[in-house]
Every structure is written in structure tokens, then in C-alpha cells.
N, C-alpha and C positions, 0 to 999 in steps of 0.2 A: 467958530465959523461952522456953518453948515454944510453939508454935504451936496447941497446943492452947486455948491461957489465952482465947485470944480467939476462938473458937468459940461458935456459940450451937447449944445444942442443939436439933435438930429441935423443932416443940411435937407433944406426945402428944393420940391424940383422947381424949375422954372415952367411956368405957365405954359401949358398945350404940350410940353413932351413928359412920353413915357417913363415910368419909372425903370431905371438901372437895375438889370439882372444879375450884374457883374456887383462880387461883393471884392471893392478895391481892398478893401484893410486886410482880408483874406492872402488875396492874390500877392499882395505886395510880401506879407512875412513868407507865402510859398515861394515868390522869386527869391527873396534874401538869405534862407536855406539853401536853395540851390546854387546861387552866387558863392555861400561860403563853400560849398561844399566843392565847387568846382575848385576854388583856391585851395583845400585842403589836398586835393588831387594834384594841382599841379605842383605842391612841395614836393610831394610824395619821393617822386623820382630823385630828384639833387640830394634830398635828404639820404636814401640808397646809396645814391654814389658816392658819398661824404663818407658815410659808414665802409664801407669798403676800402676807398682813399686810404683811411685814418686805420685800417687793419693789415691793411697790402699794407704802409710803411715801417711797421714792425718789421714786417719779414724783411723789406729792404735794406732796411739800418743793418739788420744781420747777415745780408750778404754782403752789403758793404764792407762788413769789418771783415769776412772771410775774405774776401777780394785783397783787401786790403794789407791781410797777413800773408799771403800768398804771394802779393809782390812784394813786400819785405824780401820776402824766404827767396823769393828769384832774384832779388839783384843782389845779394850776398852768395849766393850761387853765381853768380856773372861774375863779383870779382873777383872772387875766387878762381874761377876759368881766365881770366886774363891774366894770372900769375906764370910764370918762365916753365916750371913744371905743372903745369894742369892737362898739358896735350896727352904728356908720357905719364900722366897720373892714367887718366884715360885708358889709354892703349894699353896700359898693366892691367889693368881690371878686366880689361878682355879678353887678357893672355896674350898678347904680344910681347915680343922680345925684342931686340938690339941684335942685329947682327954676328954679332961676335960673343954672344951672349946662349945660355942654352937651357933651357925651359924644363924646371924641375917642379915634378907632384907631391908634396906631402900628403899622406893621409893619414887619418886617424885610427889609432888598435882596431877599431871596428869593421875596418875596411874603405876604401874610397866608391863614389858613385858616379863615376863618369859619366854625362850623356854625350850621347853619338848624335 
């Protein structure tokens, strides 16, 4: 086959009008460049947000599980404190006594460090 076969011929104008200034086949690939490009811009943003989404849940996951262990650690702490002695465990730790009871300091060869 010749090289002809696949040729398109010129288009003819129509009889008494001017000929076309506008070069369509031109125009058309400048419009299709800018078509895609505007679509390559409006990915742009969600694709960001995606990225970020997908890095923020890392850190999530990891607070989660700190979150997580920390109420562990509080409700064995809770029932703990609902046990018969957890009031007067309490009140020991803070130097409280019992009435009838009388409030003795060890200290250490090195000396005690009382603060006032």
C-alpha cells in the first residue's frame, strides 16, 4: 500500500466564505492539555489528604494502645480501691493513725528528712 491510502485530504472551503484563521487541530490538543491538567490539579488535594489520613493513623493506632493500657492499669487500680482495707491503706500512706493508735518515725543511720 502506498502512502497515499492514508492521507486525508485537505477540507475545501465552501463557496464565497473566507478562509479559517483558526487552526482547529491546534486548538483542540491546547484545550486537551489544559483539560488534563486541570484534572491533574483537582487530584492533587485528596491525594494530600490521603497522605496525611494514612500517616496521622499510625500515630493513632499508638495512642490507642497507650489509651488502652492505661485503662487496663485504672480499673485494677479501681478494684483494688473497692477492697475492705483500701480506705485505711490510704490514710496510712498519708500518715494517719487510729485513735487509739500513736504515730512512730523510723529513720534511717543517715538521718530522717522531714518536711514541714
Amino acid at each position: 500500500m502506498s502512502s497515499r491510502a492514508y492521507r486525508v485530504a485537505p477540507r475545501t472551503r465552501a463557496a464565497g466564505r473566507p478562509a479559517s484563521r483558526v487552526n482547529w487541530e491546534r486548538l483542540g490538543r491546547i484545550t486537551l492539555v489544559l483539560v488534563l491538567f486541570a484534572i491533574v490539579v483537582l487530584y492533587v488535594n485528596p491525594v494530600v489528604n490521603f497522605v496525611d489520613a494514612w500517616r496521622d493513623s499510625g500515630a493513632e493506632s499508638r495512642q490507642l494502645a497507650d489509651l488502652k493500657e492505661e485503662n487496663r492499669e485504672l480499673r485494677e487500680r479501681a478494684a483494688t480501691l473497692d477492697s475492705a482495707g483500701a480506705a485505711e491503706r490510704g490514710a496510712r500512706t498519708q500518715g494517719m493513725v487510729q485513735p487509739d493508735e500513736r504515730s512512730v518515725v523510723i529513720c534511717p543511720p543517715e538521718g530522717c528528712q522531714i518536711d514541714h
